[in-house]
C-alpha positions as CSV (number, residue, x, y, z in Angstrom):
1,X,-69.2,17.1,-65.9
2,X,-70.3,20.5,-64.9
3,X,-74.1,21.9,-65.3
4,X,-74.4,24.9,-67.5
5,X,-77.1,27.3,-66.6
6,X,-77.8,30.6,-68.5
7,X,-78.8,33.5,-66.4
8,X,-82.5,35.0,-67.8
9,X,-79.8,38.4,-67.9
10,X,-77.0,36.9,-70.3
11,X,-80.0,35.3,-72.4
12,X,-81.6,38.4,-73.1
13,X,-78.1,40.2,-73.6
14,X,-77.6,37.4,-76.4
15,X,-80.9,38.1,-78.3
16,X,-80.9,41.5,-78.4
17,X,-76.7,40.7,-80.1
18,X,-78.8,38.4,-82.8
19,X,-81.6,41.0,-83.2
20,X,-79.6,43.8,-84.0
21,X,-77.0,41.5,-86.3
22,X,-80.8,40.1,-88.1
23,X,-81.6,43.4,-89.3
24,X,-79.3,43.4,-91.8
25,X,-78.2,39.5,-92.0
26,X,-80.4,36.9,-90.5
27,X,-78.6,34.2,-91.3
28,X,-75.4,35.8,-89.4
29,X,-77.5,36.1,-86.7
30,X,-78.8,32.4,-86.6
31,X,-75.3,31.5,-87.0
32,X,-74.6,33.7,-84.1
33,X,-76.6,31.9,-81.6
34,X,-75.6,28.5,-82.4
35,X,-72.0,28.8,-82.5
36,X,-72.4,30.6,-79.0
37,X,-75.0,28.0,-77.7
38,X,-72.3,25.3,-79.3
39,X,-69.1,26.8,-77.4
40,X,-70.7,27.4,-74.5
41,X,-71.9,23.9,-74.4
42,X,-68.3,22.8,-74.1
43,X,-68.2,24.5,-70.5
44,X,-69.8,21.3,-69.1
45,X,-66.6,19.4,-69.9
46,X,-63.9,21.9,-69.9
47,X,-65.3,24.6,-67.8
48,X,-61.8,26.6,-67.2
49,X,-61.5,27.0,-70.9
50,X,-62.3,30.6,-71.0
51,X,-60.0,33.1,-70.3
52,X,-60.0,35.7,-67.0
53,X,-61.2,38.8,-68.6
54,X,-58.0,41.6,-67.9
55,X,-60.6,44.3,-67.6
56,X,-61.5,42.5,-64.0
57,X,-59.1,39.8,-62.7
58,X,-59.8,40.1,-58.7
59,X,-63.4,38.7,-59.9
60,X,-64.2,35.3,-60.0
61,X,-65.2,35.2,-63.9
62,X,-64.4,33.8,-66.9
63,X,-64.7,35.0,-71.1
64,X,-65.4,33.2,-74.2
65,X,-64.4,35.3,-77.2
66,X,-66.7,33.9,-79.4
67,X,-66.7,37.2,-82.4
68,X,-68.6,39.7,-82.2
69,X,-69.3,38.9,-78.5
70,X,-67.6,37.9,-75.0
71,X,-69.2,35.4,-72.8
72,X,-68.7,36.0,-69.2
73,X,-69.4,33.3,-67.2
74,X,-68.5,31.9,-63.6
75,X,-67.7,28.5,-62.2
76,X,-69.1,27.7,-58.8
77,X,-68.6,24.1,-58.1
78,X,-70.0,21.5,-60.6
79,X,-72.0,24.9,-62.2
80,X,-71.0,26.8,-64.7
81,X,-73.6,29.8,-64.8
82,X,-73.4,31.9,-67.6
83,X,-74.3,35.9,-67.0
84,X,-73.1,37.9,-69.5
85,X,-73.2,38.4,-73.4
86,X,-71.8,41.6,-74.8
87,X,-70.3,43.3,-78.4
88,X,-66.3,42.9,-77.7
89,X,-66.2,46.4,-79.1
90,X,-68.3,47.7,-75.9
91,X,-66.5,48.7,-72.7
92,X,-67.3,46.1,-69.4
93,X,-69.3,47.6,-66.9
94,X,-67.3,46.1,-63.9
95,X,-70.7,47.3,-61.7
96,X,-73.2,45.7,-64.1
97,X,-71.2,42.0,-63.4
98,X,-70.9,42.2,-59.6
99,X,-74.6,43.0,-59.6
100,X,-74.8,40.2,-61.7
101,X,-72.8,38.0,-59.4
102,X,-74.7,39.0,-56.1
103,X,-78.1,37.2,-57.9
104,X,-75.9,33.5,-58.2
């Protein structure tokens, strides 16, 4: 079973998602988090579940479409480390995940 580790980056990308959603619904919001938190759990056991993201497949990343968001995360070894939450409406800054990916 693989380790799941959020990056402090993707955790802050994630509540500023469920602050913005709160404004209007809160309990979207809180839904929002656990559902994410939940299917991103699942890594640990099935850590190739996600998807390789078309925007950027010469990187060695993974996405969880989990609406409204993507989940980018990376498997290295037994570690799954999770680095990026973002709207699936937003563009992917290819520069902002290989910065990303030089901190793991």
């Amino acid at each position: 079973m693989a380790r799941v580790i959020w990056a402090e980056p993707a955790l802050l990308d994630l509540d500023a998602i469920a602050d913005y959603i709160a404004l209007d619904k809160p309990d979207a919001a809180h839904r929002l988090v656990r559902e994410t938190f939940s299917r991103v759990g699942r890594l640990g056991r099935f850590p190739k579940m996600g998807s390789v993201p078309p925007e950027i497949p010469d990187l060695p990343y993974r996405q969880l479409h989990i609406p409204p968001c993507r989940v980018f995360y990376r498997v290295k070894g037994d570690i799954v480390y999770v680095v990026h939450v973002m709207r699936a409406e937003q563009l992917l800054r290819r520069d902002l995940l290989e910065e990303r990916l030089e901190n793991i």
